[in-house]
C-alpha positions as CSV (number, residue, x, y, z in Angstrom):
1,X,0.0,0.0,0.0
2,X,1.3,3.2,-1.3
3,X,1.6,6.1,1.6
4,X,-1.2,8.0,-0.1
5,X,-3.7,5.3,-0.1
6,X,-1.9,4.1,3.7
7,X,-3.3,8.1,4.4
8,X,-6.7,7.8,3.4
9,X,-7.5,4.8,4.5
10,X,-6.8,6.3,7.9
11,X,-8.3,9.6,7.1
12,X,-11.6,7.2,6.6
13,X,-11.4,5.2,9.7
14,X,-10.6,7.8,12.2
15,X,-13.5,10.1,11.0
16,X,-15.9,7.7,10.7
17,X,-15.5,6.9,14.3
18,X,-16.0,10.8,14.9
19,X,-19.0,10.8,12.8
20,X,-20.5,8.7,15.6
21,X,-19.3,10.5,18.3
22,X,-19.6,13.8,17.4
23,X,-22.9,14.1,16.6
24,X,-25.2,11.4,18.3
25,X,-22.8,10.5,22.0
26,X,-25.0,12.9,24.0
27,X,-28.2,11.3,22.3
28,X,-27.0,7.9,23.5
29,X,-26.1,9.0,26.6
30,X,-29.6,10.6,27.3
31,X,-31.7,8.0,25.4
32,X,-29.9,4.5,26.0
33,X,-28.3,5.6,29.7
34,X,-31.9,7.6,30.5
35,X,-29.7,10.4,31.6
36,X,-31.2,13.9,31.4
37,X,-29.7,16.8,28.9
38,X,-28.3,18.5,31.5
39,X,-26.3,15.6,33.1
40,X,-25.1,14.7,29.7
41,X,-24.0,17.8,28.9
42,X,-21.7,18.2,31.9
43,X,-20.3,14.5,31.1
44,X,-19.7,15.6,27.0
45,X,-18.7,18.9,28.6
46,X,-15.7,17.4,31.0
47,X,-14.9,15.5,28.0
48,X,-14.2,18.5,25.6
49,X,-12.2,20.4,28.6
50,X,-10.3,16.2,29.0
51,X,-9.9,16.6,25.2
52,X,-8.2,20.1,25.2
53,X,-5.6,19.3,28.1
54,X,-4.6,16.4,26.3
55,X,-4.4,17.8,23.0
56,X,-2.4,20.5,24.2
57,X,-0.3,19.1,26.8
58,X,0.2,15.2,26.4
59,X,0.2,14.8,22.9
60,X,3.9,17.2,22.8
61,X,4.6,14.4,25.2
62,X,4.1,11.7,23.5
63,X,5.4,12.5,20.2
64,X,8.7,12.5,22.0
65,X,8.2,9.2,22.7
66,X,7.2,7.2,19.9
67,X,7.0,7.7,16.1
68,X,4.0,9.0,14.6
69,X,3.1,5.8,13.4
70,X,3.6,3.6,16.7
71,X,1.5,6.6,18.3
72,X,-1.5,5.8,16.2
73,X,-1.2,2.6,16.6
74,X,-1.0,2.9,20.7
75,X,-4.3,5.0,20.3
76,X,-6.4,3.0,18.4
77,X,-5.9,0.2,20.6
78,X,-6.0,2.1,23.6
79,X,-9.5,4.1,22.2
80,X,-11.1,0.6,21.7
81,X,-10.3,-0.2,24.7
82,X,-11.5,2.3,26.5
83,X,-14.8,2.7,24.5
84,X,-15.6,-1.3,25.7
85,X,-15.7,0.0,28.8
86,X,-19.3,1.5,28.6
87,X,-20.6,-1.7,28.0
88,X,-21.4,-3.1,31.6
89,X,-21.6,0.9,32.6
90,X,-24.9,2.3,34.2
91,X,-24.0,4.4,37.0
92,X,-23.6,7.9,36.4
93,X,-19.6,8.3,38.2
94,X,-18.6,5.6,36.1
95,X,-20.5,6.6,32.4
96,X,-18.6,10.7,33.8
97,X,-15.7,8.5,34.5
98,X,-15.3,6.6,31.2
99,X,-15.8,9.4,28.6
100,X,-13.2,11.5,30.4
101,X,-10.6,8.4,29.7
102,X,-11.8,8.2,26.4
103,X,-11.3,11.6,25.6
104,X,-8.1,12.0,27.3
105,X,-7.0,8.9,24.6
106,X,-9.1,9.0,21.6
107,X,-8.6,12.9,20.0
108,X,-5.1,12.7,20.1
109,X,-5.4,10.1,17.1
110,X,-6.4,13.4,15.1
111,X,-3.4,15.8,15.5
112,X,-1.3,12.8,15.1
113,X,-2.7,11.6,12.4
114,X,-2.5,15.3,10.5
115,X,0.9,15.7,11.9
116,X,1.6,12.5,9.6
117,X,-0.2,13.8,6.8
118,X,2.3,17.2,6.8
119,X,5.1,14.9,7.3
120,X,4.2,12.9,4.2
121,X,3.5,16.2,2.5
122,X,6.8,17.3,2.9
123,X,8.6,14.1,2.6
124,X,6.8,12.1,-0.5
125,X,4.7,15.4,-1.9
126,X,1.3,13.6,-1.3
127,X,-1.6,15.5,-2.0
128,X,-3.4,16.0,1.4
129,X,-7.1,17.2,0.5
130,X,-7.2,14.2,-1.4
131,X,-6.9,12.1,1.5
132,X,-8.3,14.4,4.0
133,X,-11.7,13.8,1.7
134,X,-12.1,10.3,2.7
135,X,-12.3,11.4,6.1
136,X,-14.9,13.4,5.3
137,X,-16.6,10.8,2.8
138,X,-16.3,8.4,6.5
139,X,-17.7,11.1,8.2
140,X,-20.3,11.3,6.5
141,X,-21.1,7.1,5.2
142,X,-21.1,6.6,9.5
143,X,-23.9,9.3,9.5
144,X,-26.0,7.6,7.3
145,X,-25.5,4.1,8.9
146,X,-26.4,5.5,12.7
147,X,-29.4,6.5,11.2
148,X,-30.6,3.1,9.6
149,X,-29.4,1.3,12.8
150,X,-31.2,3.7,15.4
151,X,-33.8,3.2,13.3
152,X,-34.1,-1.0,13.6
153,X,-32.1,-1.3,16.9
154,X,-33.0,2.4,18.9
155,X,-30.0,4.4,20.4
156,X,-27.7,1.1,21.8
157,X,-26.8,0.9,18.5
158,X,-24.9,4.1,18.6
159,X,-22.4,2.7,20.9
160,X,-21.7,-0.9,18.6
161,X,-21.5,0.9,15.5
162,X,-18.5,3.1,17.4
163,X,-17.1,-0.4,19.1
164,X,-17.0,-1.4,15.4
165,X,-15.9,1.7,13.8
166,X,-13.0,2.0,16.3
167,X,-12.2,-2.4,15.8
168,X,-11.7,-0.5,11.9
169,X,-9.5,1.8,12.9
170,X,-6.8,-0.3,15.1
171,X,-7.2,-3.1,12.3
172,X,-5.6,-0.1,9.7
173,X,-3.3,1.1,12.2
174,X,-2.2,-2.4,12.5
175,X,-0.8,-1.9,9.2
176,X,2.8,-0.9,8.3
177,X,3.3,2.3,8.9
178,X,4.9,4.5,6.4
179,X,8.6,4.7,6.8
180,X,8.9,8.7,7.4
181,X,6.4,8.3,10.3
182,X,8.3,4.8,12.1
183,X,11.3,7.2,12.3
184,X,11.5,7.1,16.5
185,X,12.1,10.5,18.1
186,X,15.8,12.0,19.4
187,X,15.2,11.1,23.2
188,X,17.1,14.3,24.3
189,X,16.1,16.4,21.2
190,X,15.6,19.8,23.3
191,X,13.9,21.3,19.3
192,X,11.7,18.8,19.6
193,X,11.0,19.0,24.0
194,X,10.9,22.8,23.4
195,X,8.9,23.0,20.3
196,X,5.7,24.9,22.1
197,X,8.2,27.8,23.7
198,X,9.8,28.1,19.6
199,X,6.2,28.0,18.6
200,X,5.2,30.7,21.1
201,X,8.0,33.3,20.1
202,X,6.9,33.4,16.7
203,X,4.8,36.4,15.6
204,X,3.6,34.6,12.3
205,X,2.7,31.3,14.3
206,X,0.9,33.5,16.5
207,X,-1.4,35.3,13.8
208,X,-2.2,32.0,12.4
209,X,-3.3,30.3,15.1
210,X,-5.2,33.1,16.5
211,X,-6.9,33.5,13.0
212,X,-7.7,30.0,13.2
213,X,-9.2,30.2,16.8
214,X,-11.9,32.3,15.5
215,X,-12.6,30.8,12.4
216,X,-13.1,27.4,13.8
217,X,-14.5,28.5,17.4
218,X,-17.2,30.5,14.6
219,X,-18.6,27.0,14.4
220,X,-20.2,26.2,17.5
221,X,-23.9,27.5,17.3
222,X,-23.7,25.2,14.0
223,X,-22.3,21.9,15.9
224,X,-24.2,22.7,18.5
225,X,-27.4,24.1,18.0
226,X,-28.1,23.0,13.6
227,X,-30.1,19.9,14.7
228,X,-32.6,21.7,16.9
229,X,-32.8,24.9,14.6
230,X,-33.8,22.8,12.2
231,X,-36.6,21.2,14.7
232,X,-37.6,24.9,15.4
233,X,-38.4,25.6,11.6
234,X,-40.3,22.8,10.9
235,X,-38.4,20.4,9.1
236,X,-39.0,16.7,9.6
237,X,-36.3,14.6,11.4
238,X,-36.2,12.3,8.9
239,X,-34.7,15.2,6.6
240,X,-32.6,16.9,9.0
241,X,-29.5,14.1,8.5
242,X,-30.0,15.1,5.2
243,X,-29.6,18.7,5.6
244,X,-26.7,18.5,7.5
245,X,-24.7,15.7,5.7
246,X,-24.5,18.9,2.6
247,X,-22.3,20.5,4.1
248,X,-19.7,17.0,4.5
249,X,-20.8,16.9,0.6
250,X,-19.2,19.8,-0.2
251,X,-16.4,19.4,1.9
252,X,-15.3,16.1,0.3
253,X,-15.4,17.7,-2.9
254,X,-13.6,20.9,-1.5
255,X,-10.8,18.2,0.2
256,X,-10.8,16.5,-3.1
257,X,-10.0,19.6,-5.4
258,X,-8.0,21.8,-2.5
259,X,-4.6,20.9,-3.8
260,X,-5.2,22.0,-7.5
261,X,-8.0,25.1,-6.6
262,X,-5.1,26.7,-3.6
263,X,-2.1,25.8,-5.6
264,X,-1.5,29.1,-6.1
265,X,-2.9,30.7,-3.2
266,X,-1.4,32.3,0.2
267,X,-2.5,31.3,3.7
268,X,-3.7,34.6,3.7
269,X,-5.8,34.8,1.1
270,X,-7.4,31.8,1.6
271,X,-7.9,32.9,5.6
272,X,-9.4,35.8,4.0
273,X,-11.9,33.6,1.7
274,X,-13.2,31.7,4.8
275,X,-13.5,34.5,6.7
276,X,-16.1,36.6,4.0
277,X,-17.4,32.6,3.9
278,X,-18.3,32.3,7.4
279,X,-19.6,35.5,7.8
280,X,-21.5,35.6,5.6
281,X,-23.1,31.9,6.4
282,X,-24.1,33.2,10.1
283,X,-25.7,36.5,9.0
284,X,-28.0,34.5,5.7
285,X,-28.9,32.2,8.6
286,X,-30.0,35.2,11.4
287,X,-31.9,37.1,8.4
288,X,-33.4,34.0,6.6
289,X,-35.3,31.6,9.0
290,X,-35.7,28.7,6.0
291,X,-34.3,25.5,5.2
292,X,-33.6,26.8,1.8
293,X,-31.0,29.5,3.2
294,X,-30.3,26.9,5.7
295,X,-29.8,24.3,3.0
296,X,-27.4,27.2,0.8
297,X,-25.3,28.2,3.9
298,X,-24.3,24.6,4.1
299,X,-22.3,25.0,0.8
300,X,-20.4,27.8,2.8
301,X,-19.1,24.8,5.0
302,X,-16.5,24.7,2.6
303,X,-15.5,27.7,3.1
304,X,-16.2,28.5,6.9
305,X,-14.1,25.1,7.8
306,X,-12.5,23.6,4.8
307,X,-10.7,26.5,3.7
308,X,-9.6,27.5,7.1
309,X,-8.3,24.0,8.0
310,X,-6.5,23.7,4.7
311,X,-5.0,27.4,5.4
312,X,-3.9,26.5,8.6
313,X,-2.4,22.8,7.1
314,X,-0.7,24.8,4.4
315,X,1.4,27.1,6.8
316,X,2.5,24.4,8.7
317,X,3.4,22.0,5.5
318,X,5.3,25.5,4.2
319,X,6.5,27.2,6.9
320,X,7.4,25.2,10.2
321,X,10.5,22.9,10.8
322,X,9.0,19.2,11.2
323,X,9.9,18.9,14.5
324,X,7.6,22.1,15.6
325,X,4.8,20.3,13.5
326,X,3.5,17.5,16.2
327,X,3.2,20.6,19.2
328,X,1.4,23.2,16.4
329,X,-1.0,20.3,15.8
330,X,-2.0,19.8,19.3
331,X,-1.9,23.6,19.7
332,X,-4.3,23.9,16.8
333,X,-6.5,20.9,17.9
334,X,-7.0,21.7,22.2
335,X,-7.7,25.7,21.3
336,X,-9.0,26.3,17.6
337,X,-10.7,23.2,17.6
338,X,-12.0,22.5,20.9
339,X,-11.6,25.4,23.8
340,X,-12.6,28.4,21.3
341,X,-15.9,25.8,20.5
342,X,-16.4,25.1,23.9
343,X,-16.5,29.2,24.9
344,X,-18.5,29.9,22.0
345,X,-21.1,27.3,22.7
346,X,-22.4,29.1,26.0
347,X,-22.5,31.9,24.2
348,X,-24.2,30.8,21.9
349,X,-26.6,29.0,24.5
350,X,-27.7,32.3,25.9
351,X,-28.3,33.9,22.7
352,X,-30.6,30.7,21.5
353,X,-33.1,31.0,24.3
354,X,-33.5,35.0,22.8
355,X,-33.5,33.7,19.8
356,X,-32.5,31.1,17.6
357,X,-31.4,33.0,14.9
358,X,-29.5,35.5,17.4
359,X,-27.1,32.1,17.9
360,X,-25.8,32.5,14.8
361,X,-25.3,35.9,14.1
362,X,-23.7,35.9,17.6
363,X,-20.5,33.6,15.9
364,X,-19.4,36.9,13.5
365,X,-18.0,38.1,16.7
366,X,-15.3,35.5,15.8
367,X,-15.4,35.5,12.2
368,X,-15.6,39.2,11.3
369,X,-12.4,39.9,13.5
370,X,-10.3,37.4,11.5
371,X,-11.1,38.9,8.4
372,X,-10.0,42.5,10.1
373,X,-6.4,40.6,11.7
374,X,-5.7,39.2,8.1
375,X,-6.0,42.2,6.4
376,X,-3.8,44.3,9.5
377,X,-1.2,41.6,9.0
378,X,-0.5,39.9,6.0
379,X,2.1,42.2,4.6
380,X,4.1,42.6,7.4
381,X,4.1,38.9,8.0
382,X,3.9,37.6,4.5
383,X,2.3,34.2,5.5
């Protein structure tokens, strides 16, 4: 197996996992475990604070302990393991008790697994939307099948369909790793032990992952809040997967085309795109209260997230030594992608019960100021 097909292989299996536990873990937590919102919340909500410690502090760590490729393979197995637990669980300490474990274990496999994806970028010049879009084709194939089995088993499917999505995942990890990523880490490599201090002294870093803070932490009323806004303007359940899985459409096909589209393109510029994309998604959304806009905005998922991400992979891939790559990851994934979320979601909380629509608008107070520190700071820093 070729390291580009080894990539999206991986890609798939890790993010159709997350296409489980993203969206529907709180359902089975308050349908199968007869737990109410408010206690699942706290549980998924220690999990996302479990998640951002780890991505931010242990995952430095432990890339200075194994390769990249033993890592993943440590985390799968570890994930699967971990997830079993919930099988005999009922109480509510040890259902708390489990998903911070898991979450302490199982997001790490993400900024590892795109910290490969640069290394391969830089050492074999694979394309990386092209396998970043079969994570979002897995993303979106384990939607589809969580709804069919809810549907003929109720909500304790949720939880085999993960157990068998993760059983996926360590099975590919099992595989041979690439030989870039086996490479095993200087023990006493102080670039490598003090890659977050380098990363912290740089100006241009700095912009980018602020930048990428609020373009990412602009997404929360969506994650959070789509599902029921669609409830509140009438459209059927049975549609709603629907609705939501156009936005994973057009991000496959965004993924899939990135490479060529951006060849040409600075991180800047395409910061800039997703910035105009993401604010003006939010604002269609506050004015017009249909599932037609609804439905449209979606295409400016690839915009809002997809160009954003790629931005922020492309810097990286161009700009940082490979040893500072594994600590910008778990930067990027603990604060752009889960603590900026996590504040904007009670935001976004209180503005819902004013008004749905309010929610949404409420996330340009992210998005608008990166399109303002892009256009203050580009020249100087070139990126």
């Amino acid at each position: 197996m070729n390291n580009q097909k080894w990539l999206s292989l991986n890609f798939f299996a890790f993010f159709f996992t997350w296409g489980v536990f993203l969206p529907y873990w709180t359902g089975w937590l308050t349908n199968d475990k007869e737990l109410s919102v408010s206690a699942a919340s706290i549980i998924m909500g220690a999990g996302m604070i479990a998640r951002s410690l780890s991505t931010l502090l242990f995952f430095p760590m432990l890339t200075r302990l194994f390769s990249l490729g033993r890592l993943m393979q440590i985390l799968a197995i570890a994930s699967l393991v971990s997830m079993a637990l919930y099988i005999p669980a009922n109480s509510y300490i040890m259902l708390f008790a489990i998903t911070f474990i898991f979450s302490l274990v199982y997001p790490n496999i993400l900024p590892a697994m795109e910290s490969g994806a640069t290394v391969l970028m830089q050492s074999d010049r694979i394309h990386y939307g092209k396998s970043r879009s079969y994570g979002s084709l897995g993303y979106t194939i384990a939607l589809l099948i969580v709804g069919v089995a809810t549907a003929v088993w109720q909500e304790q499917a949720i939880l085999w369909v993960m157990l068998a999505g993760l059983l996926f995942m360590a099975i590919t990890q099992s595989a041979v790793s690439p030989a870039p990523l086996s490479i095993k880490p200087e023990p006493k490599n102080q670039a490598s032990k003090g890659a977050v201090t380098e990363l912290l002294k740089s100006k241009a870093f700095l912009i980018v992952l602020i930048v990428s803070i609020l373009l990412q932490g602009a997404h929360a009323a969506y994650y959070n809040y789509g599902f029921i806004y669609l409830q509140d303007i009438g459209v059927n359940s049975f549609y709603i997967g629907l609705v939501l899985n156009v936005a994973i459409i057009f991000e496959i096909i965004f993924f899939a085309k990135a490479d060529t589209w951006f060849d040409r393109w600075s991180v800047s510029s395409m910061f800039l795109l997703a910035g105009i994309g993401s604010t003006v998604r939010w604002i269609l959304i506050f004015m017009f209260p249909s599932v037609w806009v609804f439905i449209f905005s979606q295409v400016l998922h690839a915009l809002s997230f997809g160009v954003a991400h790629f931005a922020f992979i492309r810097y990286i891939f161009e700009k940082l030594d490979p040893l500072h790559i594994p600590a910008a990851q778990g930067m990027y994934a603990a604060i752009a992608m889960s603590l900026s979320v996590a504040l904007l979601t009670f935001i976004g909380g209180f503005l819902y019960e004013i008004s749905p629509g309010l929610s949404f608008l409420g996330m340009i107070a992210f998005s608008f100021p990166a399109i303002i520190v892009v256009l203050m700071t580009r020249k100087k820093y070139l990126y």
